[in-house]
Biotite code that builds the C-alpha atoms (Angstrom):
import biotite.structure as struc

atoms = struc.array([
    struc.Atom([119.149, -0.752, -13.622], chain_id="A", res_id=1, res_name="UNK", atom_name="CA", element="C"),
    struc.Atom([122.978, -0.903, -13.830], chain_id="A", res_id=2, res_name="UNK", atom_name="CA", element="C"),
    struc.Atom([124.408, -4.317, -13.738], chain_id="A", res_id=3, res_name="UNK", atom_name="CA", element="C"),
    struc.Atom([124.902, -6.283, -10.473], chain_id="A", res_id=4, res_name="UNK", atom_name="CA", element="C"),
    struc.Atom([128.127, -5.429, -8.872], chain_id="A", res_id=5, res_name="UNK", atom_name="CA", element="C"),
    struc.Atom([128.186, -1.782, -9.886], chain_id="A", res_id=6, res_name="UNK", atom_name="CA", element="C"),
    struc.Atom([129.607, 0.029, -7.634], chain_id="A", res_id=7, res_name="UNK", atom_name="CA", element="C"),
    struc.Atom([127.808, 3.372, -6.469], chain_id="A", res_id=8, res_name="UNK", atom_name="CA", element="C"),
    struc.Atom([129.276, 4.633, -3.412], chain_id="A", res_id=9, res_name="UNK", atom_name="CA", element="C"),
    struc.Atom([131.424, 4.402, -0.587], chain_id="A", res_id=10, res_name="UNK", atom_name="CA", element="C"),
    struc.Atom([129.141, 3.884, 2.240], chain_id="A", res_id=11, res_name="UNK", atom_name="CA", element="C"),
    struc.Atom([130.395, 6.965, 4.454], chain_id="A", res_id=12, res_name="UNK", atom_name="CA", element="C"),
    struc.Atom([129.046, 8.837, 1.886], chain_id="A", res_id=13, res_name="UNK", atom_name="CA", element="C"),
    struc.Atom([125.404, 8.461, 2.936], chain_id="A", res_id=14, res_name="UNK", atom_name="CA", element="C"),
    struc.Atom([125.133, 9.460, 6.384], chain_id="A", res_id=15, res_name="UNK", atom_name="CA", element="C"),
    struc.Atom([122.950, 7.329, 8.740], chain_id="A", res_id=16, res_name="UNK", atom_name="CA", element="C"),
    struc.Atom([120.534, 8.121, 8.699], chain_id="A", res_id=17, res_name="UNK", atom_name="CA", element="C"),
    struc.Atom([120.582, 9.549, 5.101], chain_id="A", res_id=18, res_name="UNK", atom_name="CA", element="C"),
    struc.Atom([120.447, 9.013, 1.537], chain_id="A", res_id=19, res_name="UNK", atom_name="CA", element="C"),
    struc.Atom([121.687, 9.498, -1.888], chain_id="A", res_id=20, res_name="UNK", atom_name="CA", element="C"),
    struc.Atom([120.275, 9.348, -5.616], chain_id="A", res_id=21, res_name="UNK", atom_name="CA", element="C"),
    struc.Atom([121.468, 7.799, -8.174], chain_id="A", res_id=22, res_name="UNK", atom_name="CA", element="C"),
    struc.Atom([120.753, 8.239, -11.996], chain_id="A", res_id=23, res_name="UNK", atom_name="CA", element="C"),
    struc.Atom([122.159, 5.644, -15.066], chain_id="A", res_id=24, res_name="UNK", atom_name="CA", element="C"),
    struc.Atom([121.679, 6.245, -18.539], chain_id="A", res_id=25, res_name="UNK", atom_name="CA", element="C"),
    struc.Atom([121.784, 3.306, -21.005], chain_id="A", res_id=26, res_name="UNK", atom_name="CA", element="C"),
    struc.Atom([121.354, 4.723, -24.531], chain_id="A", res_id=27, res_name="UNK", atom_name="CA", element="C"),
    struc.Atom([117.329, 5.915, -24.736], chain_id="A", res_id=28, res_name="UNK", atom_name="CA", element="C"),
    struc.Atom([116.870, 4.864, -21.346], chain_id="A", res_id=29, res_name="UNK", atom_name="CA", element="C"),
    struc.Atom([117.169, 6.733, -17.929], chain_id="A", res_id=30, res_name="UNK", atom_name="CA", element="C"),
    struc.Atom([117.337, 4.365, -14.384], chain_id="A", res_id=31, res_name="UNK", atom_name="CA", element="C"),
    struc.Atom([116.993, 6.496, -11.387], chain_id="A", res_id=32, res_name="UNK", atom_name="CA", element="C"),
    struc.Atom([117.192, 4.804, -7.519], chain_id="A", res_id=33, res_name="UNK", atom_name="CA", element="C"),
    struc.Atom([118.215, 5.920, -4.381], chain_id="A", res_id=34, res_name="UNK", atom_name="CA", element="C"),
    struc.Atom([119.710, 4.143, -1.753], chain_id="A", res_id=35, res_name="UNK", atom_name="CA", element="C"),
    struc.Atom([118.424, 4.786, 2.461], chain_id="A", res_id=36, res_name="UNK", atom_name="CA", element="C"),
    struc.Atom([120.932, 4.051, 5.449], chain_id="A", res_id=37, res_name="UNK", atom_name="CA", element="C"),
    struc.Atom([119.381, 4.061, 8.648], chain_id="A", res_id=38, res_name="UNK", atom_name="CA", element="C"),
    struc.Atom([120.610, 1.837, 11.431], chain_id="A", res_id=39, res_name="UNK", atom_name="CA", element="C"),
    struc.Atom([123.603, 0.549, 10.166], chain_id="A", res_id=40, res_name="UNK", atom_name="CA", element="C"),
    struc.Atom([121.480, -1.017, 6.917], chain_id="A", res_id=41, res_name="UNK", atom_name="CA", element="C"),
    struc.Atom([121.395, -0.355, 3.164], chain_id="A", res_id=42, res_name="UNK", atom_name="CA", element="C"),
    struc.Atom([118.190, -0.433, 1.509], chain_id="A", res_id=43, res_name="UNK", atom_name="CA", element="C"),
    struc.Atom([117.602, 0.557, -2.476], chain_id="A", res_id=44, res_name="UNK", atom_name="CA", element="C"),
    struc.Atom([114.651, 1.949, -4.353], chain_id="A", res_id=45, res_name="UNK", atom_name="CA", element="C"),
    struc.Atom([113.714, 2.970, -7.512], chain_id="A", res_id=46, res_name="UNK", atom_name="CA", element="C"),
    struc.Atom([113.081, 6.653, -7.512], chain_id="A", res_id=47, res_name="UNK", atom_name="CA", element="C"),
    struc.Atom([109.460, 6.374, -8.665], chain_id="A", res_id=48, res_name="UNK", atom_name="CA", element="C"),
    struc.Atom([105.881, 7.445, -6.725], chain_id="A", res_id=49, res_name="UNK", atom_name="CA", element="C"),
    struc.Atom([103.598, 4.390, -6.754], chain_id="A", res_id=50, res_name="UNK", atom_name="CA", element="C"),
    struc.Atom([100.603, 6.826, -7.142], chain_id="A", res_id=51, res_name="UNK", atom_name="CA", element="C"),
    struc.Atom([102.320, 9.769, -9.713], chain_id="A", res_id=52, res_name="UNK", atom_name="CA", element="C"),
    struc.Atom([105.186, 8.323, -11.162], chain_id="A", res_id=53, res_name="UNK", atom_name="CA", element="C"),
    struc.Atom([107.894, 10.951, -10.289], chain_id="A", res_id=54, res_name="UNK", atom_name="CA", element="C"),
    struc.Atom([110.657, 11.034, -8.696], chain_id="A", res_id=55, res_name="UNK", atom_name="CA", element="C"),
    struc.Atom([110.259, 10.851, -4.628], chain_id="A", res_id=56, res_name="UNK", atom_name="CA", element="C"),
    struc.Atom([112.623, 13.266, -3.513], chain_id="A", res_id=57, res_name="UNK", atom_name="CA", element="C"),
    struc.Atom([111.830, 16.630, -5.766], chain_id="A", res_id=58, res_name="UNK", atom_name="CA", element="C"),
    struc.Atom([113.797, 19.898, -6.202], chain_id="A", res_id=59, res_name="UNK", atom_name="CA", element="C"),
    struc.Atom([115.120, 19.100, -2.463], chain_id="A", res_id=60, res_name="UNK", atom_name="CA", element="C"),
    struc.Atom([117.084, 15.939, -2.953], chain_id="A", res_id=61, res_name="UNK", atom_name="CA", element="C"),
    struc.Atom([115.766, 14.765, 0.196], chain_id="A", res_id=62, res_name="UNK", atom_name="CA", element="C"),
    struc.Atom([114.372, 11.349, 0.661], chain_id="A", res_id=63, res_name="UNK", atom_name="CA", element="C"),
    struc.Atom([113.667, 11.367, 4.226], chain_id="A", res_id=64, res_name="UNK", atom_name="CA", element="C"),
    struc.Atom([111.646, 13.056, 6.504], chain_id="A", res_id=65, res_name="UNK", atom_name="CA", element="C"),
    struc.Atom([113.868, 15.370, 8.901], chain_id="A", res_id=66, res_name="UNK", atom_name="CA", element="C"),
    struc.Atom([113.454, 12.993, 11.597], chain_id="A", res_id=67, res_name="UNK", atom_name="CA", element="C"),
    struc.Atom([115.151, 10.707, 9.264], chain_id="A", res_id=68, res_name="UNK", atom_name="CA", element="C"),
    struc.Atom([112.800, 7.845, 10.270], chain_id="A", res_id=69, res_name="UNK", atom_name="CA", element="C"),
    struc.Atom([110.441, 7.517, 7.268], chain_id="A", res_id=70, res_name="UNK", atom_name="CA", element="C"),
    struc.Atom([110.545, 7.837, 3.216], chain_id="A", res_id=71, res_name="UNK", atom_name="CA", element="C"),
    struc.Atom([108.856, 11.252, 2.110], chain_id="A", res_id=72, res_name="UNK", atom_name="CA", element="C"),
    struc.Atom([107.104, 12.001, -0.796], chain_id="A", res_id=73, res_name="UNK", atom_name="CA", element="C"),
    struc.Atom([107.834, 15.397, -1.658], chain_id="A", res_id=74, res_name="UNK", atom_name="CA", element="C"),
    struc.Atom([104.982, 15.502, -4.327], chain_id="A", res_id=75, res_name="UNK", atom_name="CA", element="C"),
    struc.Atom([101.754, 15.418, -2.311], chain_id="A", res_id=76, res_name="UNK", atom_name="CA", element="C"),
    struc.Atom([103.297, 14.280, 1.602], chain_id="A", res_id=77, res_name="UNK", atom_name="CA", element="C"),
    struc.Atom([102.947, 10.426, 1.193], chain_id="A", res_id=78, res_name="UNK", atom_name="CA", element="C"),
    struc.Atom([105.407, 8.037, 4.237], chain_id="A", res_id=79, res_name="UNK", atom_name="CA", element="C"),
    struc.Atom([106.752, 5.239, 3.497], chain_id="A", res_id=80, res_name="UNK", atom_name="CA", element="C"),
    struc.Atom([108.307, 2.765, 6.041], chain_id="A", res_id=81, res_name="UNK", atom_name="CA", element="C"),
    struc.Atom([112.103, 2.381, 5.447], chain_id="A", res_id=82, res_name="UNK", atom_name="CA", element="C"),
    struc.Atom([112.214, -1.131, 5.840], chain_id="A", res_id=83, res_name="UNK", atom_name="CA", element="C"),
    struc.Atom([109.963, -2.434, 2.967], chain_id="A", res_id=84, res_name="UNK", atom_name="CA", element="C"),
    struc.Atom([109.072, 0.680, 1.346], chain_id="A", res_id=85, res_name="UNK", atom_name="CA", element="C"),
    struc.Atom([104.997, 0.366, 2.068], chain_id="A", res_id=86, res_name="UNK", atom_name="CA", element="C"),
    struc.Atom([102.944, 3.931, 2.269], chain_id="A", res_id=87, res_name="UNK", atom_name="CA", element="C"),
    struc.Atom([102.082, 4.368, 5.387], chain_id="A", res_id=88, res_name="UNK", atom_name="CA", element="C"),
    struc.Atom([99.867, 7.286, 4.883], chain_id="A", res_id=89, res_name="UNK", atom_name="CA", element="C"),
    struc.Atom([99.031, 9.509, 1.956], chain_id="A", res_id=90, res_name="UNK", atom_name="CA", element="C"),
    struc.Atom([97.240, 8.563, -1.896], chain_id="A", res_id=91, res_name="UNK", atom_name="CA", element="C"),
    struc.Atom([99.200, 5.223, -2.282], chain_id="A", res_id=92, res_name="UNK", atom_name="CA", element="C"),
    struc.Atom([98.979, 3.860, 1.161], chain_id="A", res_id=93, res_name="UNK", atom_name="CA", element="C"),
    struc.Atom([99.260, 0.178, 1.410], chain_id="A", res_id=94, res_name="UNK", atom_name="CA", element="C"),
    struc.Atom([101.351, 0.550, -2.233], chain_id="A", res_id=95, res_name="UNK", atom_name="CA", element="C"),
    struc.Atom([105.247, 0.136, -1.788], chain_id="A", res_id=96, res_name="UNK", atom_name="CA", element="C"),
    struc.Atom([108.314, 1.505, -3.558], chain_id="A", res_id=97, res_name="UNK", atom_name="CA", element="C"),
    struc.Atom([109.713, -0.983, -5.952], chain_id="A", res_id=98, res_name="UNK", atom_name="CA", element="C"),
    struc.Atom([112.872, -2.888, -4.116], chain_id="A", res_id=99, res_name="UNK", atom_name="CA", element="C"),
    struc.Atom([116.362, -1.897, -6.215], chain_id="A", res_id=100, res_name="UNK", atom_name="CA", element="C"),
    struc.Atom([118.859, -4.454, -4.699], chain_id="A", res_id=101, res_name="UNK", atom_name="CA", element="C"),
    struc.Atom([122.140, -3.181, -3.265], chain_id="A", res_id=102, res_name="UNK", atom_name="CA", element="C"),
    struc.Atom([124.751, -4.451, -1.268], chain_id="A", res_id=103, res_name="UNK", atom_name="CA", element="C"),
    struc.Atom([127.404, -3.344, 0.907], chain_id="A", res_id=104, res_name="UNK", atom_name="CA", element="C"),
    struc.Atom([130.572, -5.103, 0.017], chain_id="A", res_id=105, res_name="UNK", atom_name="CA", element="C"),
    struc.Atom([134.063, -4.032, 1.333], chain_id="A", res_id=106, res_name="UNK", atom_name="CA", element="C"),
    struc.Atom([133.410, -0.269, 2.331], chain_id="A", res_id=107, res_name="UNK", atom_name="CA", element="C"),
    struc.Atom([131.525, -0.066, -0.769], chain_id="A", res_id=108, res_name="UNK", atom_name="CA", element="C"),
    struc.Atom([127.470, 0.079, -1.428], chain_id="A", res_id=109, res_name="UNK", atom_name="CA", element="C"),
    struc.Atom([127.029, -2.007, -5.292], chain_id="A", res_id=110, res_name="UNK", atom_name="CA", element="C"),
    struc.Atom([124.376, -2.913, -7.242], chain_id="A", res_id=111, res_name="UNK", atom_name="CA", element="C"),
    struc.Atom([122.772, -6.175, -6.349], chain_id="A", res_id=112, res_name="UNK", atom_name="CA", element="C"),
])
């Protein structure tokens, strides 16, 4: 993950509600998130299936579901609740997306 206080965006750059990825490389190793805006909040993920492994959003980019009211799995249809990142339905439900922390600080969305 990159360090606390890394600065990622500025928040008008994820509409609301939206999203946006993010990828970090640190020598051998590869950290990719994404961070969700809905409802004037900032939530962060790590970009990771709880049933597969991969990457969420797939060839799309997307992250949400075009109602823009639930995380979308783009692998095999699995929703997960915004707010706390459980499955709601799909192979993994009751599993949740692992937390990334971010912050919104001055105009600016930052690693936690």
């Amino acid at each position: 993950m990159p360090a606390a206080g890394t600065i990622l965006c500025r928040l008008e750059e994820i509409s609301d509600p939206g999203s946006k990825d993010f990828r970090f490389r640190a020598e051998d190793r590869l950290f990719a998130g994404f961070v969700v805006r809905q409802a004037g909040e900032v939530r962060g993920y790590v970009d990771s299936c709880p049933h597969a492994g991969w990457p969420l959003a797939g060839p799309s980019g997307r992250h949400l579901t075009r109602e823009g009211d639930l995380i979308l799995c783009a692998g095999h249809g699995a929703l997960f609740r915004i707010e706390d990142g459980v499955c709601l339905s799909g192979p993994c439900a009751g599993r949740r997306l692992t937390p990334w922390p971010v912050a919104v600080r001055a105009g600016q969305v930052v690693a936690a």
